[in-house]
C-alpha positions in Angstrom: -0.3 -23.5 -10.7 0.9 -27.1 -10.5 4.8 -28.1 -12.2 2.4 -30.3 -14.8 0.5 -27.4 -16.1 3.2 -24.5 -16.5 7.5 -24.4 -16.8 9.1 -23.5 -13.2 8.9 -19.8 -12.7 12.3 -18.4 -13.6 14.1 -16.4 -10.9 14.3 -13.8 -13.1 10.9 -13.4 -13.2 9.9 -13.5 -9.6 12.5 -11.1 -9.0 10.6 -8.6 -11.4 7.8 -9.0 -10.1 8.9 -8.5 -6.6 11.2 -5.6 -7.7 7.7 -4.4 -9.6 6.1 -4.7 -6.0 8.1 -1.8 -4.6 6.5 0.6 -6.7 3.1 0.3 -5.4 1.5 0.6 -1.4 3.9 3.2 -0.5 4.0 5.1 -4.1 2.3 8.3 -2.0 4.2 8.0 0.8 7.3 8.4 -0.9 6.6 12.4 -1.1 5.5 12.9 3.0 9.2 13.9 4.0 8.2 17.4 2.0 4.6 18.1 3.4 5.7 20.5 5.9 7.5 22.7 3.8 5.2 22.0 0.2 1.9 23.4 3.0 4.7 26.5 3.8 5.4 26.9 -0.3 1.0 26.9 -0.4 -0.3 28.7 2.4 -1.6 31.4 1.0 -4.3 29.0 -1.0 -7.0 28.5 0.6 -7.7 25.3 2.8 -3.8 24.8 1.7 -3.3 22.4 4.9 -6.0 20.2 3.6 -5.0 20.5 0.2 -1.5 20.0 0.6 -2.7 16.2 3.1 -4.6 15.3 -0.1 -1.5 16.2 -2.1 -0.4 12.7 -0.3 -3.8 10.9 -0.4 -5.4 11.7 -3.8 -3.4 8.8 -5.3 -4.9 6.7 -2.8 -8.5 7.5 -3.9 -7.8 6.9 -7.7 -6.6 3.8 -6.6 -9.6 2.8 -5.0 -11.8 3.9 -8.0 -9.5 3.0 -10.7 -8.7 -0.7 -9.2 -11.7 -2.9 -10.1 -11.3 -1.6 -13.4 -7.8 -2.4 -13.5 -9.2 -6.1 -12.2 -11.3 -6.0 -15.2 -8.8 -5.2 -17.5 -6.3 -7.6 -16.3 -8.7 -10.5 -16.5 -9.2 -9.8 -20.3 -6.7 -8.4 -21.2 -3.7 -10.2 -19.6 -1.6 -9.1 -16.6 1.1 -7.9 -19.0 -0.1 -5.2 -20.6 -1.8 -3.6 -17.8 1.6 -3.5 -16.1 3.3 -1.9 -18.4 0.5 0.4 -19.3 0.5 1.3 -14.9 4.1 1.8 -14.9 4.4 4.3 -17.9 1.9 6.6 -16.0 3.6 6.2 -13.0 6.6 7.6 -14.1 4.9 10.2 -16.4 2.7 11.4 -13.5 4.9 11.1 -11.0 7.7 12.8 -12.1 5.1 15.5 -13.0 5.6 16.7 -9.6 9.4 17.8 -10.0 8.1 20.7 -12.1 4.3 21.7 -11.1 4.2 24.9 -9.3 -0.1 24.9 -9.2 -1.5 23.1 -6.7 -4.6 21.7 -8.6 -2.3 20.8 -11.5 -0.3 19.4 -8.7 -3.7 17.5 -7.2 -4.4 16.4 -11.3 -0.7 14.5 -11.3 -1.8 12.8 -8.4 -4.9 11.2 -9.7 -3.1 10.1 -12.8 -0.6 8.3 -10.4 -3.1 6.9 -9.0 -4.6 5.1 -12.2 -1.1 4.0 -13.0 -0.8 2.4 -9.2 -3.6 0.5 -9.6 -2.5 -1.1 -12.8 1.0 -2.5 -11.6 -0.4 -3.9 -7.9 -3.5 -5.1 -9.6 -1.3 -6.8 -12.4 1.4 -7.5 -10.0 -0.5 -9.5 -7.0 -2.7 -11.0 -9.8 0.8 -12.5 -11.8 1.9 -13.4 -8.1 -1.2 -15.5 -7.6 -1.4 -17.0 -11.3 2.1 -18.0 -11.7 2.7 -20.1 -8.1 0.2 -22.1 -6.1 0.4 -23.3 -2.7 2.9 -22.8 0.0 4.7 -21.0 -3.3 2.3 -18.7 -3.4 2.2 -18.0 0.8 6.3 -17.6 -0.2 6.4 -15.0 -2.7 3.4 -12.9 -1.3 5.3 -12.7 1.7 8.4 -11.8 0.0 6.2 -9.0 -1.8 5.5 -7.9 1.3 9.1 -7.4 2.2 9.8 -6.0 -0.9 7.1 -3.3 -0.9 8.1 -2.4 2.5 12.2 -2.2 1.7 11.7 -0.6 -1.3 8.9 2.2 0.8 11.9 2.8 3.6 14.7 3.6 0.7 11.9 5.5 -1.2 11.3 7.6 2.4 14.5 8.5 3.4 15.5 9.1 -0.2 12.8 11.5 -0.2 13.6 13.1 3.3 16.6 13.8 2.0 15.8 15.3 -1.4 13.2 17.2 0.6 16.5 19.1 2.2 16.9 20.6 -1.4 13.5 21.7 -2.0 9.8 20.2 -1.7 10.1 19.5 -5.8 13.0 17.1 -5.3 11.2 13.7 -4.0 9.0 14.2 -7.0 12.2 12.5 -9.2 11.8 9.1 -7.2 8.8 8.2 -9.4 11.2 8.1 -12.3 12.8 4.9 -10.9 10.7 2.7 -12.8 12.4 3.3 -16.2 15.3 1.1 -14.8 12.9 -2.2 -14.1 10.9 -1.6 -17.7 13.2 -3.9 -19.9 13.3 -6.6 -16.8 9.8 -6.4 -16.5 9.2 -6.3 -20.8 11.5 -9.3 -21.1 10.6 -11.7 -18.3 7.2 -11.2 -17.4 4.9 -13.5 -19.5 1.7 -12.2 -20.1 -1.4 -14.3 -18.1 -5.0 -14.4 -19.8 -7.4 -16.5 -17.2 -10.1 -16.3 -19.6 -7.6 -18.0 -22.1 -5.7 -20.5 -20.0 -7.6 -23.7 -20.0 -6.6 -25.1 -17.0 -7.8 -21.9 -15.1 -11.2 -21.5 -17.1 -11.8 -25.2 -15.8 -11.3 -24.6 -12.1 -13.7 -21.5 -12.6 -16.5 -21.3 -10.6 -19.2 -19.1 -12.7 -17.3 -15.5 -13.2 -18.9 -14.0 -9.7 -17.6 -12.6 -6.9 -18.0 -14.7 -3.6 -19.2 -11.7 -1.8 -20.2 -13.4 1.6 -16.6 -15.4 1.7 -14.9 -11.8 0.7 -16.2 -9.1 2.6 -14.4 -9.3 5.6 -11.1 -9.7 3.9 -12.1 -6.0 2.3 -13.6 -4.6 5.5 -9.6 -5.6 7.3 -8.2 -4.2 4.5 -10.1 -0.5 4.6 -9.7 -0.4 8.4 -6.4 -1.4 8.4 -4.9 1.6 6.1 -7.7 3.6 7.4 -6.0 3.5 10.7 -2.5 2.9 9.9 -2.2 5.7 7.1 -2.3 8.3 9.9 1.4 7.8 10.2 2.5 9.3 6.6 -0.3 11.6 6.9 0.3 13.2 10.4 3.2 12.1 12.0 5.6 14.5 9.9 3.3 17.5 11.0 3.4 15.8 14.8 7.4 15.5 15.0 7.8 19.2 13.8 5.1 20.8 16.0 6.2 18.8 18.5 10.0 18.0 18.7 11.0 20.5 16.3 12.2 17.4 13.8 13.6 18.4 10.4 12.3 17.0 7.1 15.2 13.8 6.8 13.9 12.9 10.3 10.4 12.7 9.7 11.1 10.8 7.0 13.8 8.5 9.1 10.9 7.9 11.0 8.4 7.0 8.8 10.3 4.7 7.2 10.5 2.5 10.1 7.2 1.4 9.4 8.5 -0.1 6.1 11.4 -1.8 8.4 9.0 -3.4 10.8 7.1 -4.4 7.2 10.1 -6.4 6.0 10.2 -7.8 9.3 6.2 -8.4 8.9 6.4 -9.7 5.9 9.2 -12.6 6.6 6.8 -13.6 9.6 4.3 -14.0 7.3 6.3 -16.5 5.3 5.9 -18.6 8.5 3.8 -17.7 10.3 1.1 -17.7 7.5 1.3 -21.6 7.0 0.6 -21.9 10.9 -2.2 -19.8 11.7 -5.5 -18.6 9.8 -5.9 -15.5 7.7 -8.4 -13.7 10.1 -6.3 -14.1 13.6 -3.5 -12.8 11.9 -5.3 -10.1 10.7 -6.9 -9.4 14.1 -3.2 -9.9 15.6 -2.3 -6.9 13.6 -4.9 -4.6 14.4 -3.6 -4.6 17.5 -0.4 -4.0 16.8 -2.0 -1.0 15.2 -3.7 0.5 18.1 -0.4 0.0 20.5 1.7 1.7 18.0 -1.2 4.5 17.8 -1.4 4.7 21.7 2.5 5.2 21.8 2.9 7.5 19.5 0.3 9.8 21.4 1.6 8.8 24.8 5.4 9.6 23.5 7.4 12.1 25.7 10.0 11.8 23.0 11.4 10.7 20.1 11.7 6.9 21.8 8.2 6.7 22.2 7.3 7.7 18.7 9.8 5.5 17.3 8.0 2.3 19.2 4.7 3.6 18.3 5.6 3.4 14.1 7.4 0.5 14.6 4.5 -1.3 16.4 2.4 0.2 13.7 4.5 -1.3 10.5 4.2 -4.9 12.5 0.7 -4.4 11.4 1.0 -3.8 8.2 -0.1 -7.2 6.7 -1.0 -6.4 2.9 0.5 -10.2 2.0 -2.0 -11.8 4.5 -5.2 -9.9 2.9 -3.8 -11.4 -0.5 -3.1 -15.0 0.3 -6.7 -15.1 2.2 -8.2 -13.7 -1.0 -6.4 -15.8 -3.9 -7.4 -18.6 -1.8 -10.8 -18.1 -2.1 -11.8 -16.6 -5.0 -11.7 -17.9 -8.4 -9.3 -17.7 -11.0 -11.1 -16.1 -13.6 -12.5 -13.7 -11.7 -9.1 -13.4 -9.4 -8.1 -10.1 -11.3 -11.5 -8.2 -9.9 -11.3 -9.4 -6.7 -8.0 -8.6 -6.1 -9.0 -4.8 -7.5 -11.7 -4.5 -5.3 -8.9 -5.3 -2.4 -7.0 -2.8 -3.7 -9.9 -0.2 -4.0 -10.7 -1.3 -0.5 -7.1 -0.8 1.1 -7.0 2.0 -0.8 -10.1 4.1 0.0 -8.7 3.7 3.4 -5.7 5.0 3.4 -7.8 8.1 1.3 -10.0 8.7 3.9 -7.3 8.5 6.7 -6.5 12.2 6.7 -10.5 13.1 6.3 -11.1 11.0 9.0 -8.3 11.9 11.9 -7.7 15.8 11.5 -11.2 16.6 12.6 -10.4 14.4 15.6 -7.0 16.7 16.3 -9.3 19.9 15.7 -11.6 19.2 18.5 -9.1 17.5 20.7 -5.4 17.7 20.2 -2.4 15.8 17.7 -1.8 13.4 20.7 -5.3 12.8 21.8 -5.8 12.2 17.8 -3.2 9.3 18.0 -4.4 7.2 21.1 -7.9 7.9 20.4 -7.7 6.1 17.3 -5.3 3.7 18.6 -8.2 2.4 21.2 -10.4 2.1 18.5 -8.4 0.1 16.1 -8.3 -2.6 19.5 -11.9 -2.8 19.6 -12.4 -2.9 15.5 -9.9 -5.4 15.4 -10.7 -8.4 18.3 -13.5 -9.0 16.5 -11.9 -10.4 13.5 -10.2 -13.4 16.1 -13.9 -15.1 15.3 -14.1 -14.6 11.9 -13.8 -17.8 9.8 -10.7 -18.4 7.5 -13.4 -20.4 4.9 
């Protein structure tokens, strides 16, 4: 939005939404420090291994069928609402976790997670986009992404380290939102598209622009498709492999969420400088050099290269500037949902997708398999037009 049409955004504000932001693409990850040992506390359920994977990826799922409803909601409703709505079950659902002991009442807190997920990064990008305009907005998404990805490596080694106590522990991290609720209640305004005139007027009739969209939501799926192998698998990997305890795996993981920050300040520069699509296609290659590392690794060096190479490549901050460029404001909310559900259903399927591969082949084969492929998905996308 232009200085004529709405008051400066008050630093208060951005900084709860940006604190809001850390709650959101790693909200699963958070618990993957206490698979190995949660799969141990299981095994004696049937398809427990798989179970105990979708333990991390269910929320991931709800996400992608809960989020264009979300984008719905947010467009009529107002972003406010729906954000405090998605935080509540967050912290409900989430914290569920530190007392289940059933694994399908376990799998049911998940799902609810989910739901509240894609409430606050719905709401929370959507704000983002409504509230700043221009190089402002390339600014703050960027800083989202540095957020999302600080807040993901305290949330990771925090929960490698409760992990150490018992698998319950990490569950406690999802209360963490009851802190930002008054922040978020008393700064946040609330953001009706439908209702703000200068919005309504630079509408284009309330439809998605599918044919300008789709490739933005095809990046998005393989993206997390590819790079959600790391939360998924890598744990399991280090322990087969090196023997690694719970607070390394986590250590490790986390560095993707280090190379994010360092991802996301690129982006504030880089993102002026180059077009959506190439640095989308950039980072898909990142992608599959981290993959082919990791399953090259001799050691703990090469795995370490491979995450980091891998977290250069997560660029959630470029999929949303290339999408709130082009789509419409009243109809911003929905497409930003179906971003979500696309990034989302990804990082579902990731699991689904790459232990078959490690059945048939091996862990390591698993990794630079897929890391060849996400080369070949992604050069494509250094043709693909930024309009």
């Amino acid at each position: 939005m232009s200085a004529a049409s709405t008051p400066p955004v008050s630093r208060l504000t951005s900084l709860a939404l940006l604190l809001t932001a850390t709650l959101t693409i790693m909200a699963g990850a958070t618990i993957a420090p206490s698979l190995p040992e949660m799969g141990a506390h299981f095994r004696a359920v049937p398809q427990a291994e798989l179970l105990v994977r979708l333990v991390l990826t269910l929320p991931a799922l709800m996400i992608a069928l809960a989020s264009p409803l979300m984008g719905s909601l947010s467009d009529r409703w107002g972003r406010k609402p729906l954000l405090v709505l998605g935080m509540a079950l967050y912290v409900l659902a989430g914290a569920a976790g530190a007392v289940i002991e059933n694994i399908w009442l376990l799998l049911l807190s998940r799902a609810l997670l989910g739901v509240g997920v894609a409430g606050i990064l719905t709401a929370n990008t959507a704000l983002m986009a409504d509230l700043f305009d221009g190089p402002a907005r390339g600014r703050i998404l960027g800083m989202q992404g540095v957020f999302t990805n600080v807040g993901g490596a305290l949330f990771l080694v925090a929960g490698g380290l409760l992990a150490q106590q018992n698998w319950h522990a990490p569950f406690l991290i999802y209360l963490l939102p009851l802190l930002l609720l008054p922040l978020v209640w008393t700064q946040i305004p609330n953001v009706r598209p439908q209702a703000t005139p200068r919005l309504q007027a630079e509408a284009t009739p309330a439809a998605l622009p599918w044919g300008k969209l789709w490739p933005i939501y095809a990046a998005g799926f393989l993206t997390f498709l590819l790079f959600y192998q790391v939360p998924t698998q890598v744990p399991f990997y280090l322990t087969g492999r090196f023997g690694a305890s719970s607070s390394v795996s986590g250590g490790i993981v986390a560095l993707t969420n280090v190379a994010g920050v360092v991802a996301g300040l690129l982006f504030v520069r880089l993102g002026q400088r180059f077009a959506a699509p190439q640095l989308s296609a950039s980072a898909m290659l990142a992608i599959g050099a981290g993959l082919v590392l990791i399953g090259l690794a001799g050691g703990y060096a090469g795995v370490v290269a491979g995450v980091f190479l891998l977290g250069l490549g997560l660029n959630y901050p470029n999929f949303t500037a290339w999408l709130t460029r082009l789509a419409p404001p009243a109809v911003r909310g929905r497409a930003i949902g179906m971003l979500s559900s696309s990034v989302f259903l990804g990082q579902f399927l990731s699991p689904l997708a790459s232990q078959p591969i490690a059945a048939a082949t091996s862990p390591s084969a698993m990794f630079w398999l897929t890391g060849i492929v996400a080369v070949l998905v992604g050069l494509p996308f250094f043709r693909v037009s930024a309009d």
